[in-house]
N, C-alpha and C positions, 0 to 999 in steps of 0.2 A: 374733344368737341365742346362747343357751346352747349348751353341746356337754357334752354326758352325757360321765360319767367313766365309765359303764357299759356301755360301746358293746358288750365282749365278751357280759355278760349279755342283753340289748335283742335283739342280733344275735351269735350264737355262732357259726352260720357262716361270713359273714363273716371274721370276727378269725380261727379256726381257719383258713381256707384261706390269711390272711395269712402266719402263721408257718411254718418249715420243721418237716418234720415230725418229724425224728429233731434236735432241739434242747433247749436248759435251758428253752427258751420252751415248748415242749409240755408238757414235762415239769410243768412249775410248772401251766403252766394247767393242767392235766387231774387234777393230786393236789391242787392246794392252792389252786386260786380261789374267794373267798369269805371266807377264814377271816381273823382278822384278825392276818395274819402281814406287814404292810410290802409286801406283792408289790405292784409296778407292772408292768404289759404294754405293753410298745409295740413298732411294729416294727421301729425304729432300735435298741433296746436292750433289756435283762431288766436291769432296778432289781434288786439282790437285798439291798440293805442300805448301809451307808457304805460297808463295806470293798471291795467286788466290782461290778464292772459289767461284762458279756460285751456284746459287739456281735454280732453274726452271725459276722461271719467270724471271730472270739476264738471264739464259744462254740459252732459251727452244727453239730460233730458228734456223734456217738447214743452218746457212753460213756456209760455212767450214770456217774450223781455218784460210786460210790464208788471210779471209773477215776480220776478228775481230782486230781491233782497238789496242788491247791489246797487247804489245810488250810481254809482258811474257807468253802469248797465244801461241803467232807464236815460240816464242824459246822452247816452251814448246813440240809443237808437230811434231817442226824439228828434236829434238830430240830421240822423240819418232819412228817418222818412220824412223830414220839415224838406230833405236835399231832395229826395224824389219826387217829393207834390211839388215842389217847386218846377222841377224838370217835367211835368208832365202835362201844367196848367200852363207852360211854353207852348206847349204844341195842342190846344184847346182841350176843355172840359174833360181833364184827362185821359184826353183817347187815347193808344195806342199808333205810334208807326206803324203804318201798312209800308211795308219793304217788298220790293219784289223784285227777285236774282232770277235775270236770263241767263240760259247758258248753253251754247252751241255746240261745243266741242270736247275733248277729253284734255286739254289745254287749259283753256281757261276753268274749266271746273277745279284743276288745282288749286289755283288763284283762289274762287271764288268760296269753295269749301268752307276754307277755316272763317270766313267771317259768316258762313250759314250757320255753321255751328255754333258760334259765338253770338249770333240772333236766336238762336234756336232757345239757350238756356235762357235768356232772357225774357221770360213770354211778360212779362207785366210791362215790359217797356214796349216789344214788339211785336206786331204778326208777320209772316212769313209768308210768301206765296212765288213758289219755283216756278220758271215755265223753264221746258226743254225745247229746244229745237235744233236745224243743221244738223251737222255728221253724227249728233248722238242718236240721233234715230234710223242709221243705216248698215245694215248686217254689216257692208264690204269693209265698214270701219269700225265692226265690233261691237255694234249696239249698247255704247257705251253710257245709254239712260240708266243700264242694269244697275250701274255704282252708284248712281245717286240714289235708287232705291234700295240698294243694299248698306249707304250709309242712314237709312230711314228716314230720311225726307220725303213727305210728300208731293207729288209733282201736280202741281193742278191742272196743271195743260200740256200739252203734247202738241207740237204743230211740224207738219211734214215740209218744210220749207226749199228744200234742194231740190235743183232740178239737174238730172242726171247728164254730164256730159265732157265733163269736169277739163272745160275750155272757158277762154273769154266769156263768150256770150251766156252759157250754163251758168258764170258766176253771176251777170246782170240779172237775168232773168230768177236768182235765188233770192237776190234781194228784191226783187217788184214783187214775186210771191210773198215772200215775208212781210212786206208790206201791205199788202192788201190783205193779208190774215191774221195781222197783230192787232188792227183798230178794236175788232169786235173782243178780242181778250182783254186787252187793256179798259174797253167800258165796263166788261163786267167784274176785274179785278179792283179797280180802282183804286189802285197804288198810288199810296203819298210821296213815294221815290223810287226810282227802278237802279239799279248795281246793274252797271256793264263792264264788259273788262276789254281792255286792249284795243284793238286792232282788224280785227277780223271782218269781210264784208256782211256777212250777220249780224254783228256787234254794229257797225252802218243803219240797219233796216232799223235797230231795237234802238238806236239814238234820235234817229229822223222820227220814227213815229213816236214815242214817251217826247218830244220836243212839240210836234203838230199839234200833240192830244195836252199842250201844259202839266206836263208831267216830269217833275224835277228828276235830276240826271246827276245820280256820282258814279263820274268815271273813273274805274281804277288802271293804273299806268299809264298815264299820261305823261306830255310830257319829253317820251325818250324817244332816241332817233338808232332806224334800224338801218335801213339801207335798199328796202322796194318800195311798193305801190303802198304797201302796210304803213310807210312814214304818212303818206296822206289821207288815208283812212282815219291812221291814228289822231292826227291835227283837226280832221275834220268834227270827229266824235270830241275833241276836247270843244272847239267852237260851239258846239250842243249842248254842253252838258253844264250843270250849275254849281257841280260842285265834284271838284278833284284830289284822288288819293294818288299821290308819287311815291314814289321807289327810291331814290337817291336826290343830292341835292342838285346835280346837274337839271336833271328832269324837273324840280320846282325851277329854278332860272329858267328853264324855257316854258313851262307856263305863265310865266312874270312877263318874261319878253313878248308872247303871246297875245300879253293885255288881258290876263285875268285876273281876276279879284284874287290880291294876294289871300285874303281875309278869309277864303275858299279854300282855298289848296291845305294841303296835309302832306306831311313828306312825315309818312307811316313806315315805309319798308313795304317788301312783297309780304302779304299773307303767306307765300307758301313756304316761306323761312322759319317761320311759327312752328312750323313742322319738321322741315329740313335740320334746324340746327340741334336737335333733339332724337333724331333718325338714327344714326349709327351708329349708336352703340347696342342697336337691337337686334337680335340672330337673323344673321343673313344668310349664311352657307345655304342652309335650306332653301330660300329664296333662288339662291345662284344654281344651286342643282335642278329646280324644277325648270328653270327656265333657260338654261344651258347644259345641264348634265352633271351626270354624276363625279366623272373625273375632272373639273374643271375647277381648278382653284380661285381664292380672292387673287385682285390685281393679273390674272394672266388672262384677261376676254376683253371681250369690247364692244360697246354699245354704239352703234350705227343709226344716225335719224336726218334722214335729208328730206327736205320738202323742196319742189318746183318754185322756181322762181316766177312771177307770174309775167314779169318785163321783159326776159330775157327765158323764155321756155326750151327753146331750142338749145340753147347754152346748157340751160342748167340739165337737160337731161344724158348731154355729154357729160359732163361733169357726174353725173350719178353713176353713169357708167367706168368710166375711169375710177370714182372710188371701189367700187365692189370689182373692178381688176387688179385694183391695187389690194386690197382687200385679202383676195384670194390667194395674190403673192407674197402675202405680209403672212398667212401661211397660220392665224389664231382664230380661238373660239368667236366667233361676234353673234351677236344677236343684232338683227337690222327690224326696227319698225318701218311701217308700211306707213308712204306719205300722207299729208293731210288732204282734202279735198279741193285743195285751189289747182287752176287749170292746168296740167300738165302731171297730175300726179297719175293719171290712168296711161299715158305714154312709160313712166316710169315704173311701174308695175311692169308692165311688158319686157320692160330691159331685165329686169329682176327674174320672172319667170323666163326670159331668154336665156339667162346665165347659167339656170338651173340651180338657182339662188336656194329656194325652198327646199331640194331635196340634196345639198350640199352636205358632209359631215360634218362641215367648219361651222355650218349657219344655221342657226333659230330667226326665222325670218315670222312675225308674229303681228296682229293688227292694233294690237290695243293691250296692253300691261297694267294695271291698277297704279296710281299713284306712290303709294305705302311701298309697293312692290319696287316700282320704279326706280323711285331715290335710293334704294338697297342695293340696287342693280348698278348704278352710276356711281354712287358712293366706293366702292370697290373694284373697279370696272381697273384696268388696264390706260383706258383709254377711250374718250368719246369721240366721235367723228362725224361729221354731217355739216349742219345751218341750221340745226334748230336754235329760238332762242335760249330754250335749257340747256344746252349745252353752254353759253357764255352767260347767262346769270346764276340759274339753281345750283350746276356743277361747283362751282366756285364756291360754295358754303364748303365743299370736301377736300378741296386741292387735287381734284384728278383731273391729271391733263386732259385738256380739248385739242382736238385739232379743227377749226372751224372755214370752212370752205365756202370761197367767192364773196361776193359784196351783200346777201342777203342781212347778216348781223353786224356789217362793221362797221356802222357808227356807233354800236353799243360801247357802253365803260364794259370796260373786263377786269379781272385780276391777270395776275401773271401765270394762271397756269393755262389760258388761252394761246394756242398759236397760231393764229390768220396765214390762209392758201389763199390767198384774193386770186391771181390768178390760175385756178387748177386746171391749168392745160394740158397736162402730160399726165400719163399713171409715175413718173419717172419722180415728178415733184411731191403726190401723195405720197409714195410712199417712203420719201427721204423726210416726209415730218411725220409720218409712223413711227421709222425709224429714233428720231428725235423725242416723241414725247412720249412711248408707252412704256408704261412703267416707273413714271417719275411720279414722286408726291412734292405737289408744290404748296405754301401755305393756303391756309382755308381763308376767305375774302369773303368779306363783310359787305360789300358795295350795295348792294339790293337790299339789306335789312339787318338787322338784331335779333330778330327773333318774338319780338313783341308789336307788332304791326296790327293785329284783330282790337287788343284793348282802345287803341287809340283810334281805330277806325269807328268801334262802337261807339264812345267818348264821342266821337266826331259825329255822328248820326244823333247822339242824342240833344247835340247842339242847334240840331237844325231849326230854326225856326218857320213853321207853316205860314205865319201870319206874316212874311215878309213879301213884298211884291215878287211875283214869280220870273217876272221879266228880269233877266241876268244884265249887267253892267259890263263894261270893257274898260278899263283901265288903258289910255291911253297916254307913252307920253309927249313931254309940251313937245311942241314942233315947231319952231320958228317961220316968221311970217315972210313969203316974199321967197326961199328959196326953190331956185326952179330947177326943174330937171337938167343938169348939164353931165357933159361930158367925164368932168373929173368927179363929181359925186360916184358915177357908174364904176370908175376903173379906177377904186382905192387900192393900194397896194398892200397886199395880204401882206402881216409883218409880225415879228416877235421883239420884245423888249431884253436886252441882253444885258445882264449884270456879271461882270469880273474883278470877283474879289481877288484883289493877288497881297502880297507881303508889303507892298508901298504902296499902290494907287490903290482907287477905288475908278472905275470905269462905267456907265452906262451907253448903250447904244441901241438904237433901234436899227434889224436887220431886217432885210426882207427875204422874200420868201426864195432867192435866187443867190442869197449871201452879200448883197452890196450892205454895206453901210452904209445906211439912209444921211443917221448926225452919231457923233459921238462926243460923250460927257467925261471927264475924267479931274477928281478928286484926291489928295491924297487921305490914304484910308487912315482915320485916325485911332489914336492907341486905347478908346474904352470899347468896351459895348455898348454905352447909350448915346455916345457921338454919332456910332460906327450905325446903326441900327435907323437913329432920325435921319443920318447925311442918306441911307441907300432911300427909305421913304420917300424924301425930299428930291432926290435925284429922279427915281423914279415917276414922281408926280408931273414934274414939271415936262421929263420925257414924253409921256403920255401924251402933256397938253398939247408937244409941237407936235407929235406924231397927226396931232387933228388939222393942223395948219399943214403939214405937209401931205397930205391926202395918204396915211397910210393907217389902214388897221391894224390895232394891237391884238393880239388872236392869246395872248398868255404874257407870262415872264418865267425865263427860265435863267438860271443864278449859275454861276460857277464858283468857288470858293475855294479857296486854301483849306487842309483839312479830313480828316476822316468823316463820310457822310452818308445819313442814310437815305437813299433818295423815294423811300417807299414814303416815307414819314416825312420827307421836305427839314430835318435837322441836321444841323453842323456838330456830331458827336463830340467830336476832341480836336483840338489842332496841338499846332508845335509852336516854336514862344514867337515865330515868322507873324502872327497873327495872333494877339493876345487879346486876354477873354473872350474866348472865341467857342467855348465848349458847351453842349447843351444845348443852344441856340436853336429853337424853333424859327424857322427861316419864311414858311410859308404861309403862317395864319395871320403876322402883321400887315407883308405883302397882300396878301389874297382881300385878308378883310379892308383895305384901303383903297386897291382898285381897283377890286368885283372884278378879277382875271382870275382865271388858273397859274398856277407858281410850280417850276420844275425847280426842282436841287441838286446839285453833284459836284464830285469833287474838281478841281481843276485838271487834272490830268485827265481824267476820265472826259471831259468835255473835247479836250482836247483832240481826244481819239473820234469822237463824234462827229467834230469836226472837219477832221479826214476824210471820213466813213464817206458823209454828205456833200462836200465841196470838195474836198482838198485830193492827195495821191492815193488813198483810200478806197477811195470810191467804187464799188465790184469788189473790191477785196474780199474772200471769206475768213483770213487772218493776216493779222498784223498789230503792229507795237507801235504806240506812240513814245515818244520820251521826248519830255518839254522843259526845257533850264532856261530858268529865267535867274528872280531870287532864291528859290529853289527851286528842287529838281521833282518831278513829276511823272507820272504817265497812264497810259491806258493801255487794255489788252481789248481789243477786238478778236472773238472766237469762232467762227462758224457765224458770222454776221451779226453775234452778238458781243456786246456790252459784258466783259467780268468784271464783277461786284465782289465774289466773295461770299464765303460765309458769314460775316463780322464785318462787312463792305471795307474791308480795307488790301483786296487786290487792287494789284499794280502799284504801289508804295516803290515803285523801283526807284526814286533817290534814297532807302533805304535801305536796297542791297550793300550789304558789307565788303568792302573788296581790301582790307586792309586789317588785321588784328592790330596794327598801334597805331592807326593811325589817329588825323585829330578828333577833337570832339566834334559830336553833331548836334543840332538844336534837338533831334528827338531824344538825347540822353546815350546814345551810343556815340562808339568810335569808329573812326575808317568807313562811314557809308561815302557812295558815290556825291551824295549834297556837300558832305564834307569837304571834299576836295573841286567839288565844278561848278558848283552854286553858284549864282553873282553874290552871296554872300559872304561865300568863300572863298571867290577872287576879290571882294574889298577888302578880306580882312589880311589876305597877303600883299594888297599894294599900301593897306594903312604902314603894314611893317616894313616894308622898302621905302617908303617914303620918311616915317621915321628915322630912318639910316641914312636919309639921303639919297639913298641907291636905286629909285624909281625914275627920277627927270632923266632926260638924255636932253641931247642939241636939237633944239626944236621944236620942245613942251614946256609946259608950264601950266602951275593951277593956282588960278585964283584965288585970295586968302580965304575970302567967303564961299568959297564950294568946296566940299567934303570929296575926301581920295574917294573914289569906286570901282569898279571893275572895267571901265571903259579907259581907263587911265592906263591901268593894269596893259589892254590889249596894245593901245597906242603904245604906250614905252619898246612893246614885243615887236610892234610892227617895226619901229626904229631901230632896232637891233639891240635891246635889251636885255641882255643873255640871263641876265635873272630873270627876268617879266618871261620869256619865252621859256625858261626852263618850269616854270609853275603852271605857263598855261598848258605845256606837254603832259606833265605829271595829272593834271585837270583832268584833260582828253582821254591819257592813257587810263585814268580811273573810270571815266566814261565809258574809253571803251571795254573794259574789264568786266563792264555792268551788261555790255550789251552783248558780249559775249556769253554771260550767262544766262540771259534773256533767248538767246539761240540755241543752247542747249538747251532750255529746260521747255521751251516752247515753241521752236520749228518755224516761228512765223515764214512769213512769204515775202513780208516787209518790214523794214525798221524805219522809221519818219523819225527825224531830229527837230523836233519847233525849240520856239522861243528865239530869243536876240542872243544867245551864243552859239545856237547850234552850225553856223556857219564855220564859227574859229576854229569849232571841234571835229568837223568832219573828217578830215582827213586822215588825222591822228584815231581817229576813233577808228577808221578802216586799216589805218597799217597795224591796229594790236588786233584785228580780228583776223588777218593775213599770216598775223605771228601764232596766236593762243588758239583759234577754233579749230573746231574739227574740220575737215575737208569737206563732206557731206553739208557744211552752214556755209562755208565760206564763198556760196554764190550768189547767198542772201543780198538783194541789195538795199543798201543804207542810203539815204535821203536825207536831202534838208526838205523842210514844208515850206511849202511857195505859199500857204496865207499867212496876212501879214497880223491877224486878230485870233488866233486858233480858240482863244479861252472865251471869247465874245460869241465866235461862230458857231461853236460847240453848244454854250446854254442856248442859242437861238434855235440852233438844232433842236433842242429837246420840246421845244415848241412844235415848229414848224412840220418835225415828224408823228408829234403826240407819240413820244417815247413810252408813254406808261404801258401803248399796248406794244403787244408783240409782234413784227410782220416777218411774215418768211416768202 
């Protein structure tokens, strides 16, 4: 795992009791942590610059700096307090930041923690002032104010804000209370800035009133798009607030797009990564025993957290029921937390005690779990289940599968260890991605933070200026004069910009959202990397500009390329000499940074299969094989609905199955691969040598001095009765089908798809060796040519169109 460079902010405690108390190490921390002065903390040494390093026993006693002997001591820390009077007569006559952290629920207080505590150690810069209100002050949800006084904060206020009913109208009427009881707090607090976080209609009441009362506003998470009623809460509270901390950089582009002061926003990371990424490596077992039992090991249980949807409540309380049957038949340890307070969570209680949830052997069913505790429990879990959103952000610092159910979080970014039930209509469907993910560890995902998200938040608090007018600005942009609402502004056509790199062209296209191509561009791809790299730019640009003349939205670019690729990272690892200097190639930060889209990567054959999946014979499929001969030979494996990558992303390389020990060479440095022999590559390089001979033309043909022999020459002479031309291109086929024979045995698909411009010559023959050589049990398999005429175009469009990064099942 990661380990936070922010351990002191995360945990100030902690760090504080580590160092001695009368040392340069208190001293530094307590005046100057935060600021971006070089300081390093550790408990071997105080970093203070090139020149100076104290140890403890050099630096451990309580002179002040301007005792110490040290000339670069004393300029060291003139400096340092010339940086904090400066920062402090910012914000007048060096008062103190009055900060003050609402917080409703056992949710956002995770969020909200680490940066309480990262104000806490600061007291020369800031004051503090907590209010608690919503779910933390009610038994049914654990009376979860306990943690914030057991992390020793003190709470200045207390407000009873919920009204019991936990429907629609219970939720309005939470916030008119709120409302009407927050003015008289906020006059006697008189916060210079109030910390909200998220989403919540709570987090609503504590926006509208710190905005009435001119009370600046840093929202944190803003910004992201979930998939309820919470998306408009959340935009609303962003509209409110004067200054915002985001999570990823998608979430700053949509407060850009928003029209906020870029010059405001912060794209920090979650606070609660601060903590997360430095969690487990600490004893858990104990953890896992108290809260599931003695016999229950790491990785074999499972964390259960579904909240009511509040658009859809009827739905979503089917859906809860269905998972705790699937649940029950999936037949492991889980622990189910008890939903949160939005309307329909008291119906879902009901289903839970209906099932006899609580007093199950299988089930720890429980209202509220400590954070600390929490991450320990997820961190090793088997398996998460629900719509919470920790489940698709926090989980993800761990790589333990999720399975996340209905549309509540899926606009969220995810990592790949996410896998989306949008529709959980059956227990039949839960429990086939139970099935599917517990028990996997998938990489640990960064997307929500690094780990140091507090420093930079404080940093950013101490930036604020008081003295600036409080009235917030909108960043709008220009608009052109004169256009009026018509018809075709309304119904632009949702579309992706399609890049296919192959071994001769270079191609661009805009696709829309139903597979037509809209215009297509096509280049020949030239032989450097800096030709190759400005021609796709330049293609691209100009694409974009018609897409605006043809009334179609660009939504991304997704690329297909020749090539070994990693598509997590958007780079072209290695190719073959088909594509030269082609290796290493960061593919997505030139794109991206040029036309402010999202940029997909992958290889060509793999596109290929995509494009199947989505348009083509594919489609429903839960397996099958592409294989696409053009200049070379390529393909995809579609498994259970998904995409094989590989460990080393280089499945499905199937023109590099071997079906020949002597045979010829191949561009990848072996002999007898299937490209060898069926490639268009490999049928020029047998009609350049019939043609050399002579032995190529028949009655009929002819090639112009100035066009080069190729493999379409090759076919024509066969067609004519060219008994050589025909005997290369059987020997082609028969290697082909040698390949796809192997491809049957070792993989069972349901389907084999032939694309590209030869797979027509080759079908036949490809079927009479699988007639000959396969086993009986494959040979019902049926083989296919692909009826699209773009598969490597439709494929990168595909990974647009689908937003491939997440997972759907």
């Amino acid at each position: 795992m990661l380990t936070s460079d922010s351990s002191v902010a995360a945990e100030p405690r902690e760090q504080t009791a580590a160092l001695p108390v009368n040392s340069y190490h208190t001293r530094i921390q307590n005046l100057f942590y935060g600021m971006d002065t070089n300081v390093e903390l550790h408990r071997e040494s105080c970093y203070l610059g090139p020149h100076v390093q104290l140890s403890p026993e050099k630096g451990g006693g309580g002179a002040a700096p301007e005792g110490t002997s040290d000339p670069h001591l004393e300029l060291y820390f003139k400096k340092l307090s010339k940086q904090k009077k400066q920062v402090m007569e910012k914000n007048g006559n060096n008062r103190k930041l009055r900060v003050c952290v609402a917080t409703c629920n056992r949710a956002d207080y995770s969020k909200l923690a680490p940066i309480m505590f990262g104000i806490k150690t600061e007291p020369e810069f800031f004051e503090l002032d907590v209010v608690v209100l919503g779910s933390h002050l009610i038994d049914d949800y654990g009376n979860t104010y306990r943690m914030i006084e057991q992390d020793d904060f003190d709470i200045n206020t207390r407000l009873h804000t919920i009204v019991r009913g936990e429907d629609e109208a219970a939720m309005v009427e939470s916030v008119g209370l709120a409302l009407v009881k927050l003015p008289d707090v906020l006059n006697r607090l008189k916060p210079d800035i109030m910390i909200v976080h998220g989403d919540r209609f709570d987090a609503l009441a504590l926006a509208t009133s710190a905005a009435l009362m001119n009370i600046r506003i840093l929202h944190i998470e803003g910004g992201e798009v979930s998939g309820t009623i919470d998306d408009s809460i959340r935009h609303a509270i962003t509209k409110l607030a004067h200054y915002h901390v985001c999570c990823t950089r998608s979430a700053e582009q949509h407060l850009i797009s928003m029209c906020e002061d870029h010059d405001r926003i912060l794209l920090a990371g979650c606070p609660s990564y601060d903590k997360l990424l430095s969690a487990k490596n600490k004893d858990y077992m104990s953890i896992i025993r108290m809260w599931l039992g003695d016999d229950v090991k790491c990785k074999d249980y499972i964390v259960a957290l579904q909240h009511p949807v509040t658009t859809d409540i009827k739905h979503s309380i089917k859906m809860f029921e269905l998972t705790l049957d699937a649940l029950i038949s999936f037949n492991k340890r889980t622990l189910v937390l008890f939903p949160n307070i939005d309307a329909g969570s008291k119906e879902m209680v009901r289903v839970m005690r209906k099932k006899g949830i609580e007093h199950h052997p299988n089930f720890r069913a429980v209202k509220h779990v400590p954070f600390e505790q929490f991450i320990q429990l997820v961190a090793h879990a088997g398996c998460m289940i629900g719509n919470s959103s920790c489940g698709v952000r926090e989980v993800g610092a761990f790589g333990t599968p999720v399975i996340n159910l209905g549309t509540r979080q899926i606009g969220r970014e995810t990592g790949e260890n996410v896998l989306h039930v949008r529709d959980a209509d059956t227990q039949d469907k839960i429990l086939q991605a139970l099935h599917l993910q517990f028990g996997k560890q998938y990489p640990c995902s960064k997307i929500y933070g690094d780990g140091n998200a507090v420093p930079r938040i404080l940093k950013f608090l101490k930036s604020i200026d008081l003295q600036e007018p409080l009235q917030k600005k909108f960043c709008f942009p220009p608009v052109k004069e004169n256009i009026s609402q018509d018809i075709d502004h309304i119904l632009e056509t949702l579309s992706a910009l399609a890049v296919d790199l192959g071994g001769t062209n270079l191609r661009v296209a805009i696709v829309s959202m139903k597979g037509e191509i809209v215009k297509k561009y096509t280049q020949f791809n030239p032989k450097t990397y800096e030709e190759r790299i400005n021609l796709i730019l330049q293609m691209c640009v100009e694409a974009a500009a018609e897409a605006v003349k043809l009334n179609c939205r660009i939504l991304g670019v997704g690329i297909s390329t020749g090539g070994r690729v990693n598509p997590q990272e958007g780079i072209v690892l290695h190719s073959t000499k088909l594509i030269q200097e082609w290796n290493s190639v960061d593919l997505r930060t030139p794109l991206s940074d040029t036309l402010h889209l999202p940029v997909w990567v992958d290889n060509d054959g793999n596109c290929a299969a995509m494009a199947e999946r989505k348009f083509g014979q594919g489609k429903g499929l839960e397996n099958f094989v592409t294989l696409i001969t053009g200049t070379g030979i390529g393909g995809g494996i579609i498994h259970q609905h998904e995409l094989i990558h590989g460990s080393s992303f280089c499945a499905a390389e199937l023109g590099h199955l071997v079906v020949s020990l002597d045979g010829p060479d191949c561009s990848c440095g072996s002999h007898g691969c299937i490209e060898a022999y069926a490639s268009g590559m490999a049928l020029q390089r047998e009609a350049k040598k019939l043609h050399d001979e002579d032995l190529l033309l028949v009655e009929g043909m002819s090639v112009p001095k100035d066009e080069a022999v190729g493999a379409l020459h090759l076919i024509q002479a066969a067609k004519l009765g060219n008994a050589k031309a025909q005997s290369i291109l059987r020997t082609a086929g028969t290697a082909l089908g040698l390949g796809v024979v192997n491809i049957l045995h070792t993989m069972n698909p349901s389907l084999v798809i032939l694309s590209g411009v030869l797979a027509s010559h080759y079908i036949h023959i490809v079927k009479d060796v699988i007639r000959q050589q396969a086993l009986s049990s494959v040979q019902d398999v049926d083989v296919v040519v692909s009826d699209l005429v773009d598969p490597a175009l439709l494929g990168a469009a595909s990974m647009v169109l689908d937003y491939t990064t997440r997972r759907i099942h």
